[in-house]
RODO-2510 file (C-alpha; in nm, 4 decimals, decimal comma):
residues 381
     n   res          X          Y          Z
     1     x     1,5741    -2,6131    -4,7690
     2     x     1,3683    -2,8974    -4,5812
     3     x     1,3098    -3,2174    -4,7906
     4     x     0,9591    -3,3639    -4,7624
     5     x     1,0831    -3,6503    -4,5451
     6     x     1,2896    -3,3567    -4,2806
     7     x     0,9453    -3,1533    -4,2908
     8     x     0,6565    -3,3723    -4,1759
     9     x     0,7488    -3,4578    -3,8284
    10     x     0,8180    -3,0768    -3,7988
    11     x     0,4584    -3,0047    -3,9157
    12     x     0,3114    -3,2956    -3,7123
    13     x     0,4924    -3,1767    -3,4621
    14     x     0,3258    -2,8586    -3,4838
    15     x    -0,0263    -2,9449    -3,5792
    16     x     0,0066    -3,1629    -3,2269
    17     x     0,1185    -2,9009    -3,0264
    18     x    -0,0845    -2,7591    -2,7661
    19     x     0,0439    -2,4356    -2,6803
    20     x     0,0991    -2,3235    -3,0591
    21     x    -0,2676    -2,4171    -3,0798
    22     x    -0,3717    -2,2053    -2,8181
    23     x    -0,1860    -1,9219    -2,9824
    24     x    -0,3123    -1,9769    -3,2924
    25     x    -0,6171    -1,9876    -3,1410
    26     x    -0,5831    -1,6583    -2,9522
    27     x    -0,4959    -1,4587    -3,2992
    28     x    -0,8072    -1,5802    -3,4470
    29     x    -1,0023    -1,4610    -3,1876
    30     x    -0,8434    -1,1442    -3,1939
    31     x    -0,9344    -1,1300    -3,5423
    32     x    -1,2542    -1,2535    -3,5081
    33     x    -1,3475    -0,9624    -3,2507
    34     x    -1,1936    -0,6820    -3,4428
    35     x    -1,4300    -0,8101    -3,7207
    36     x    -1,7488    -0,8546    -3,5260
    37     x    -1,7151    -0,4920    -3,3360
    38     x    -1,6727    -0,3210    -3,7105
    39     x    -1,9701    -0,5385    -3,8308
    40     x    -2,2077    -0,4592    -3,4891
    41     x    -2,0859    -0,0747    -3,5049
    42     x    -2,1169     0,0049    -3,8727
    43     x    -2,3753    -0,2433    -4,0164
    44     x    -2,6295    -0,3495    -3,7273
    45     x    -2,6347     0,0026    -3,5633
    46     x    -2,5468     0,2429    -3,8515
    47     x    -2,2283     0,4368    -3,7107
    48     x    -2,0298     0,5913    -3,9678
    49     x    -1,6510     0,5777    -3,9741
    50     x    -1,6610     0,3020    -3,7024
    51     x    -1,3137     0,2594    -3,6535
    52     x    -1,3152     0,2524    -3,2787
    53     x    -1,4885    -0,0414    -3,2460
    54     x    -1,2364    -0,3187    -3,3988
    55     x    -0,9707    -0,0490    -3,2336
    56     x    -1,0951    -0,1050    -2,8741
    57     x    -1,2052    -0,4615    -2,9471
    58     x    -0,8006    -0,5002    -3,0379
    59     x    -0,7040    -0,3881    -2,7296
    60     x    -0,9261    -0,5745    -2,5519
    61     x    -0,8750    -0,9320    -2,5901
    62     x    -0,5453    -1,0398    -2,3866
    63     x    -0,3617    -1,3534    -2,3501
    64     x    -0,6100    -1,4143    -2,0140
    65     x    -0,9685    -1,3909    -1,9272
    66     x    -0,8163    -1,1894    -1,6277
    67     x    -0,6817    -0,9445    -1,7842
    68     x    -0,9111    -0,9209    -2,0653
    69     x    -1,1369    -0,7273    -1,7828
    70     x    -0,8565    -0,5941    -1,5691
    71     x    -0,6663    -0,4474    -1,8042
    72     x    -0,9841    -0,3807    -2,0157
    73     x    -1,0936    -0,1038    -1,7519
    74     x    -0,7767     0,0389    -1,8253
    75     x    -0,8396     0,0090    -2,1151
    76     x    -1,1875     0,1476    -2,1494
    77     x    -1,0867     0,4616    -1,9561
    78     x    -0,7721     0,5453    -2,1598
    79     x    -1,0184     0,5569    -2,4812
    80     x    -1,3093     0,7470    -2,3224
    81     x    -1,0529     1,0119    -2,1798
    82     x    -0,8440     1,0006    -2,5768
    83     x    -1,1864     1,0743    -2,7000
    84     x    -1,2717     1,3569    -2,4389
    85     x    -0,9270     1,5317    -2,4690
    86     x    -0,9863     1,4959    -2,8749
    87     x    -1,2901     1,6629    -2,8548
    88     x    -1,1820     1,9356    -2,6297
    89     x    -0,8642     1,9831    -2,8442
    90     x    -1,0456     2,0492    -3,1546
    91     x    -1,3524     2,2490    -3,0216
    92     x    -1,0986     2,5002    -2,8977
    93     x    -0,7660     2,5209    -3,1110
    94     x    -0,8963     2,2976    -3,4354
    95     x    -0,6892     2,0878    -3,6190
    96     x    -0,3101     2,2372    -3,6668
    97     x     0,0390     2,1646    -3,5400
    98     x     0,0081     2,3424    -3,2481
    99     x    -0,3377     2,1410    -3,1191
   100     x    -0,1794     1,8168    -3,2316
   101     x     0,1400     1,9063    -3,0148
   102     x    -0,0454     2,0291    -2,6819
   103     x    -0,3152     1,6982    -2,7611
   104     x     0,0400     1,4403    -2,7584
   105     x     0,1362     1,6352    -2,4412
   106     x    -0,1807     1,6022    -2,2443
   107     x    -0,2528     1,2578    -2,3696
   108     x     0,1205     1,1550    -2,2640
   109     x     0,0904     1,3112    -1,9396
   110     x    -0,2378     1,1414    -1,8686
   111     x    -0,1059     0,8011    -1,9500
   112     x     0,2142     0,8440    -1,7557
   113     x    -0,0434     0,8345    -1,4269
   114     x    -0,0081     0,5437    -1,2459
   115     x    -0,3687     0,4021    -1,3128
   116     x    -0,2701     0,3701    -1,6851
   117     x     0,1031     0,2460    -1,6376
   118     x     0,0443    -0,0676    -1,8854
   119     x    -0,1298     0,1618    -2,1387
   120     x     0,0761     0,4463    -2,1439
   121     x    -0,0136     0,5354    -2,5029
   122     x    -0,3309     0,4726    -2,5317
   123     x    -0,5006     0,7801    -2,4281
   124     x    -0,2522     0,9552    -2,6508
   125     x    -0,3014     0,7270    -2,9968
   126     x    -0,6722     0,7485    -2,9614
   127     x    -0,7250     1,1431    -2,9129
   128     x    -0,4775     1,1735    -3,2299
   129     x    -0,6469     0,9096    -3,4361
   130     x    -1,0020     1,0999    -3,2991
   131     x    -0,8777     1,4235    -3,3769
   132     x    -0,6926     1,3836    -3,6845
   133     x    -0,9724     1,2246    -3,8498
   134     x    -1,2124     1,5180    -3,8044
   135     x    -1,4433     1,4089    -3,5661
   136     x    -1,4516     1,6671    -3,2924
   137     x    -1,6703     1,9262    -3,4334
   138     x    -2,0143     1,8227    -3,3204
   139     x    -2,1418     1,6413    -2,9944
   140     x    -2,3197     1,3844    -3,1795
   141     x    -2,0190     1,2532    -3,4058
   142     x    -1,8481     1,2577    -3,0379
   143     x    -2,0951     1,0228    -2,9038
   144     x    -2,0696     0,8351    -3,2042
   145     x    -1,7195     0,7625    -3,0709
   146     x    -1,7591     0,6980    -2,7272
   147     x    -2,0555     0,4373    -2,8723
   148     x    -1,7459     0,2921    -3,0831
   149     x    -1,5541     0,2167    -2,8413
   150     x    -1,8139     0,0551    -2,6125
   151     x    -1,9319    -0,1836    -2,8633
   152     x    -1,5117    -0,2697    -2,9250
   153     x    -1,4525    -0,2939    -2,5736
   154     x    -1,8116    -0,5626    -2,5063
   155     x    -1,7546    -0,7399    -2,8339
   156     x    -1,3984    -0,8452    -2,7319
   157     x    -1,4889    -0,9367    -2,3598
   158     x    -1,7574    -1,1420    -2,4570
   159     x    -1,5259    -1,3208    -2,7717
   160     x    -1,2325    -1,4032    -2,5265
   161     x    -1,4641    -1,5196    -2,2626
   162     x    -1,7320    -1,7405    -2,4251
   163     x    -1,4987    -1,8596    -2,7180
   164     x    -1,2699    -2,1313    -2,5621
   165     x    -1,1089    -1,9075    -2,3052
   166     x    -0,7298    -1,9920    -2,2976
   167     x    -0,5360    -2,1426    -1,9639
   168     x    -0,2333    -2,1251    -2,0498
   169     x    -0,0276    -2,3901    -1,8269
   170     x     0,0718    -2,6180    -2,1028
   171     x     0,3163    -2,3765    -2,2207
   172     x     0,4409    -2,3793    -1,8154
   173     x     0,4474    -2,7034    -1,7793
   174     x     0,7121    -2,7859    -2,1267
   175     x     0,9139    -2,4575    -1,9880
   176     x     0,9673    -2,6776    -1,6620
   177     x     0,9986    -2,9894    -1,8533
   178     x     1,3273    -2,8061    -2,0259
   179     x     1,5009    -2,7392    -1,7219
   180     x     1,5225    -3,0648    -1,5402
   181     x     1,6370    -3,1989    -1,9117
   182     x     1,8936    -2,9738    -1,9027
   183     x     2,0049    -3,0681    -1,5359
   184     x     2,0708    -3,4068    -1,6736
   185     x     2,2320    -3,3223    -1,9432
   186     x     2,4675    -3,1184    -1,8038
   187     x     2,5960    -3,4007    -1,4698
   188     x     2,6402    -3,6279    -1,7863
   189     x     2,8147    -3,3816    -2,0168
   190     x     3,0522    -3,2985    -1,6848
   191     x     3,0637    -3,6828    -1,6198
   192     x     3,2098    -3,7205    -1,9369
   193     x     3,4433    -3,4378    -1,9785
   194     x     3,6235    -3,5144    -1,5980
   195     x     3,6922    -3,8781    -1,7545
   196     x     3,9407    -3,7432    -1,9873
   197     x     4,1296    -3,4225    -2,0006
   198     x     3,9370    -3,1390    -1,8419
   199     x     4,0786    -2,7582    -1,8106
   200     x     3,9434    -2,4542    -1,6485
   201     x     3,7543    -2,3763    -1,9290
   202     x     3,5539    -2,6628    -1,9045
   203     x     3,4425    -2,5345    -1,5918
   204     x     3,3786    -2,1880    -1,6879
   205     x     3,0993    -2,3194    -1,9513
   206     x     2,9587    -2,5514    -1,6974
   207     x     2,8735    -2,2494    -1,4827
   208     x     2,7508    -2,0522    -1,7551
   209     x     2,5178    -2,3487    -1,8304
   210     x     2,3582    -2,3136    -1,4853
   211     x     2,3605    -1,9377    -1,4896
   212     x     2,1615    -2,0080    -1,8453
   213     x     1,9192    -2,2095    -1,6195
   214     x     1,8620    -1,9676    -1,3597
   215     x     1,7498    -1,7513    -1,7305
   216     x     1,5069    -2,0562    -1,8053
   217     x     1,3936    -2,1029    -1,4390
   218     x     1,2494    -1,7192    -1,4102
   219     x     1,1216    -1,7391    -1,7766
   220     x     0,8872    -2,0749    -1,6131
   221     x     0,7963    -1,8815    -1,3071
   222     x     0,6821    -1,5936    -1,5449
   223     x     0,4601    -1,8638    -1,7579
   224     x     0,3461    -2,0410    -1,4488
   225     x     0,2164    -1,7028    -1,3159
   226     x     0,0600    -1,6582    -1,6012
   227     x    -0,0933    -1,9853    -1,5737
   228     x    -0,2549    -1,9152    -1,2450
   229     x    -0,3959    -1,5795    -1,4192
   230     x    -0,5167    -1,7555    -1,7045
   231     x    -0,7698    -1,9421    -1,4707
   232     x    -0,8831    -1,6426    -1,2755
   233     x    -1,2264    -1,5789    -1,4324
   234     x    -1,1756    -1,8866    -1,6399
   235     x    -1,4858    -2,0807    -1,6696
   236     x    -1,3182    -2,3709    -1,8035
   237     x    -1,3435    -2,6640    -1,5554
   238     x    -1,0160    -2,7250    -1,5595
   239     x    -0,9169    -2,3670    -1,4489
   240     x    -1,0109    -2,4476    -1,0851
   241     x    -0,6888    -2,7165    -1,0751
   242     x    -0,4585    -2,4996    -1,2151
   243     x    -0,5364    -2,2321    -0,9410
   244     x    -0,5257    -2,5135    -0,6622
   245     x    -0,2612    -2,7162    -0,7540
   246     x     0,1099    -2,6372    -0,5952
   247     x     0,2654    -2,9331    -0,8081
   248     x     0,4085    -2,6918    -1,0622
   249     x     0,5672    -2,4337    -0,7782
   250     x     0,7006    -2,7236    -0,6200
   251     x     0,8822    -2,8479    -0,8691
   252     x     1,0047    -2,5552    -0,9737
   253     x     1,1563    -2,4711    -0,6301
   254     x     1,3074    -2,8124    -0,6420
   255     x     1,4909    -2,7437    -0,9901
   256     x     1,6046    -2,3961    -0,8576
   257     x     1,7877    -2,6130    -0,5775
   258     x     1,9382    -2,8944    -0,8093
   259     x     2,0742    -2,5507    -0,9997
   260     x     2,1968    -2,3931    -0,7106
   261     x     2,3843    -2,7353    -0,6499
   262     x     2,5455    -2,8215    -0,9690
   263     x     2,7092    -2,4562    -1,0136
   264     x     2,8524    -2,5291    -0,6811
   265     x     3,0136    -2,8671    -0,8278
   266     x     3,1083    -2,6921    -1,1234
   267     x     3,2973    -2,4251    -0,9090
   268     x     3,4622    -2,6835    -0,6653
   269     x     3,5816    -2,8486    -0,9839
   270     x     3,7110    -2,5635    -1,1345
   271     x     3,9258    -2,4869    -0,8319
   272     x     4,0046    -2,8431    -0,8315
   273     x     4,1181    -2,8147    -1,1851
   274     x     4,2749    -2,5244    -1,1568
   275     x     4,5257    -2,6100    -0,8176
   276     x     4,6236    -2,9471    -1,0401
   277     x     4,4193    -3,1406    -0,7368
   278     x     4,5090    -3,5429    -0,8480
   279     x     4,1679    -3,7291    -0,6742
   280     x     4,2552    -4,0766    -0,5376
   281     x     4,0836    -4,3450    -0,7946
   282     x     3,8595    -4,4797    -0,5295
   283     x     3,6788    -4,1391    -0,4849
   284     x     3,7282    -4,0336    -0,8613
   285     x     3,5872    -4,3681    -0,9900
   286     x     3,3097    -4,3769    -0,7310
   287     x     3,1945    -4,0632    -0,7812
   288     x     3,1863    -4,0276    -1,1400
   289     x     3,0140    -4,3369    -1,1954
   290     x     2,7528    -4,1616    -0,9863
   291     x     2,7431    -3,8341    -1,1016
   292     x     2,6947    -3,9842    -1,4421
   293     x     2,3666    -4,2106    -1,2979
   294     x     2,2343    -3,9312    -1,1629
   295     x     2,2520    -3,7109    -1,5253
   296     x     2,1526    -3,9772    -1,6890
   297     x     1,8234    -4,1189    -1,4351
   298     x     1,7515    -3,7451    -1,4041
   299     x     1,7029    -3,7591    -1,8205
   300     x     1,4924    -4,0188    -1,8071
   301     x     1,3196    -3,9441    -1,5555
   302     x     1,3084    -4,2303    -1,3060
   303     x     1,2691    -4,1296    -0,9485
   304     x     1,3993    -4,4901    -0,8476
   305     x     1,7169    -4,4745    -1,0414
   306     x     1,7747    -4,1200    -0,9051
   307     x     1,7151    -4,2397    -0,5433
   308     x     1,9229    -4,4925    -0,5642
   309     x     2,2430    -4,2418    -0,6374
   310     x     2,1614    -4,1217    -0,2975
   311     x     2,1796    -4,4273    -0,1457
   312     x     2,4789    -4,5406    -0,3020
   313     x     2,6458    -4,2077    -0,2076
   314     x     2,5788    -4,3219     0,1311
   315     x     2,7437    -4,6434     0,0588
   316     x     3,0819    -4,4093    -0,0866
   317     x     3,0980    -4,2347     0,1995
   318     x     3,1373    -4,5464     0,4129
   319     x     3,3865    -4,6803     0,1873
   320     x     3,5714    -4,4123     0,1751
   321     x     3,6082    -4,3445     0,5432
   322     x     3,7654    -4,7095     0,5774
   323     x     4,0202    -4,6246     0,2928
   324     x     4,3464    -4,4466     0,3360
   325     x     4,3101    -4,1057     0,1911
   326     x     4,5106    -3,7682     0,1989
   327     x     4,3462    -3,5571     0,4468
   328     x     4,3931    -3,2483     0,2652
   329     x     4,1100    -3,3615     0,0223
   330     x     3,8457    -3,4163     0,2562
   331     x     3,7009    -3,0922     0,2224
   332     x     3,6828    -3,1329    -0,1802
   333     x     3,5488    -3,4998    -0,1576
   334     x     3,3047    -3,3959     0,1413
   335     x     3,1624    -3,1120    -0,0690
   336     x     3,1183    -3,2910    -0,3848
   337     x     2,9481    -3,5716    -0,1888
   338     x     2,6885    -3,3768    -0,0404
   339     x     2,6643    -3,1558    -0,3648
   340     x     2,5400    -3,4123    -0,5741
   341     x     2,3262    -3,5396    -0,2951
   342     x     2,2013    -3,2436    -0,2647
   343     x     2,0924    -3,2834    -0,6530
   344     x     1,9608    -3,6137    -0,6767
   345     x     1,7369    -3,5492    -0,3256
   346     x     1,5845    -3,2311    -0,5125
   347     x     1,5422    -3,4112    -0,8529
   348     x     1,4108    -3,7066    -0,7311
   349     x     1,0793    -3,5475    -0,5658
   350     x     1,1251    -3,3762    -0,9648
   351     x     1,0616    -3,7563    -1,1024
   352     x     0,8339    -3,8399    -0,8615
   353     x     0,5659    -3,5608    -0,9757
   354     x     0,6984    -3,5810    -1,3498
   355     x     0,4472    -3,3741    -1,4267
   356     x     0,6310    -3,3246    -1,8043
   357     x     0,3605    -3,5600    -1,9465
   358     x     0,1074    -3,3369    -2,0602
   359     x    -0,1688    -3,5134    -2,1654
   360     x    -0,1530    -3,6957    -1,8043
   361     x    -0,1145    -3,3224    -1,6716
   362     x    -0,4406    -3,2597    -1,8418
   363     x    -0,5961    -3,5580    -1,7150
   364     x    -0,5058    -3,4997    -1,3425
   365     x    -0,5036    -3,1126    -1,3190
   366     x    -0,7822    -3,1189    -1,0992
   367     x    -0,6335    -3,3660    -0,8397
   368     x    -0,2242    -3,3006    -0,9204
   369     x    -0,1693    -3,1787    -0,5470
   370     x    -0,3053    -3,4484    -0,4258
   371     x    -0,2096    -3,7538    -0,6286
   372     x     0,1355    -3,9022    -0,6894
   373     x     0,1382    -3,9874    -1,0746
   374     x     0,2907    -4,3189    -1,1460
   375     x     0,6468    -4,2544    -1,3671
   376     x     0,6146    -4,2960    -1,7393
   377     x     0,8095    -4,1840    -2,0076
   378     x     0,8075    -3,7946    -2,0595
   379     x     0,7170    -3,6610    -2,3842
   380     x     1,0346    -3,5043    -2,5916
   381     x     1,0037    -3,2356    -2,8091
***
């Protein structure tokens, strides 16, 4: 149990987050059209047993304005055909086993089409809940239906567009504001471990760690791309920045690279590790002094701290091409070198944009591609 002084940051924390508002936000909406359609259907026009229309207004109302009417075609169709194949069903073989069976069949079949691949069920689950509730014996009830569903399907459209239609890039924008955290965290957790005694296991869970990001790096491409579908047919004013702004893609490309480039560190050091490879102390204390900058300016984030590794493993590389080293390690040093430089060049354009601020996100959406943000301290969950 939570003690009153462990719970309210948690629920300020909470009440000041943006993307559980929006979802919160969302499900009353939702509600709030299922409600509506029932009221419009059953006590404005008269229709009895007007289930249909808080049904189809359920459907309706998606997580984007964009889909909202593209998948609300699919949507409509699906119900208009359940209704059709419901009526047909019970004008010809009634209500029984055998017309519920051949109804699941044909209504399965006809979702299994191509056109209704994201609804695959509807056609089916509203012919059964048409026909199982009796309303299939006479043309007008069967109109009543198809009226049903029409009021469901407008109410919703018109609920999720004119009632704060949602853009959901906030919830993109802390997804990428996760992974370069994690970047940083990781150089200084490996930073630390190599400075006392490191095994091969180490490195095993270092490349899990990056294998973990590459997990987090497609679940932010899937929430940016929703993102740029949440402002398709968004009327918001702020829709039109999210759709022309690269700043998120960019950045994302830039952490897949830093990614890329510490699992390749990890694996050189586990081979390292594992071959009982001693490092000379003027490449082992250079370069773990820098690897552990680098984790720790990519934290904070501060582009000029994480420029300045690169320059300094410029300076290294000079210094250690005057000292007198084994040849044999070349290769190891060479590839760590340009690994981490590799790294710091990605996560330093990362910095640059920090674009993990969100209320300054908010306040520059519109002009994000074009405008360098100055660097300020990132908000932490």
């Amino acid at each position: 149990m939570f003690s009153a002084r462990e719970l309210r940051p948690l629920v300020g924390s909470a009440v000041r987050d943006p993307v559980r508002w929006t979802e919160l936000i969302q499900l009353v909406k939702t509600a709030v059209a299922a409600v509506a359609a029932w009221v419009v259907a059953f006590d404005v026009l008269g229709l009895q047993q007007a289930f249909l229309a808080p049904w189809a207004a359920l459907l309706v109302v998606h997580a984007t304005v964009y889909r909202t009417f593209s998948r609300g075609v699919q949507q409509v169709s699906g119900a208009v055909l359940g209704v059709l194949l419901a009526w047909v069903v019970g004008h010809f073989l009634g209500l029984s086993p055998v017309s519920v069976s051949v109804l699941l069949v044909a209504g399965l079949f006809v979702g299994a089409l191509r056109w209704f691949r994201d609804e695959s069920t509807a056609v089916a689950a509203t012919a059964l809940i048409v026909l199982t509730t009796g309303a299939t014996t006479r043309d007008l009830v069967l109109l009543d239906r198809l009226l049903d569903t029409a009021i469901g399907v407008a109410v919703g459209l018109v609920v999720n567009l004119a009632v704060w239609p949602p853009l959901r890039d906030y919830a993109a924008v802390r997804a990428i504001d996760a992974i370069d955290d994690a970047v940083g965290e990781l150089l200084c957790d490996m930073a630390e471990e190599l400075s006392g005694a490191c095994d091969e296991s180490a490195a095993t869970r270092w490349v899990d760690r990056t294998r973990d990001l590459d997990d987090e790096i497609e679940r932010a491409w899937a929430l940016l791309r929703q993102a740029r579908e949440s402002s398709r047919l968004n009327p918001r004013r702020a829709a039109a920045g999210v759709r022309r702004s690269a700043v998120l893609d960019d950045v994302l490309r830039d952490n897949e690279q830093a990614v890329a480039e510490t699992r390749s560190i990890a694996r050189t050091l586990g081979h390292s590790i594992d071959n009982v490879v001693e490092w000379e102390p003027v490449f082992r204390t250079g370069w773990l002094r820098l690897l552990r900058e680098a984790g720790t300016a990519i934290l904070a984030p501060d582009s000029v701290r994480v420029a300045a590794v690169r320059a300094d493993l410029n300076l290294l590389v000079e210094e250690l091409s005057t000292a007198d080293l084994s040849a044999r390690h070349w290769p190891e040093y060479g590839a760590l070198i340009m690994n981490l430089r590799n790294v710091v060049t990605a996560m330093s354009r990362v910095a640059e944009q920090n674009p993990v601020v969100l209320k300054r996100y908010e306040r520059r959406r519109g002009r994000a591609s074009r405008v360098r943000p100055p660097v300020e301290r990132p908000l932490r969950e």
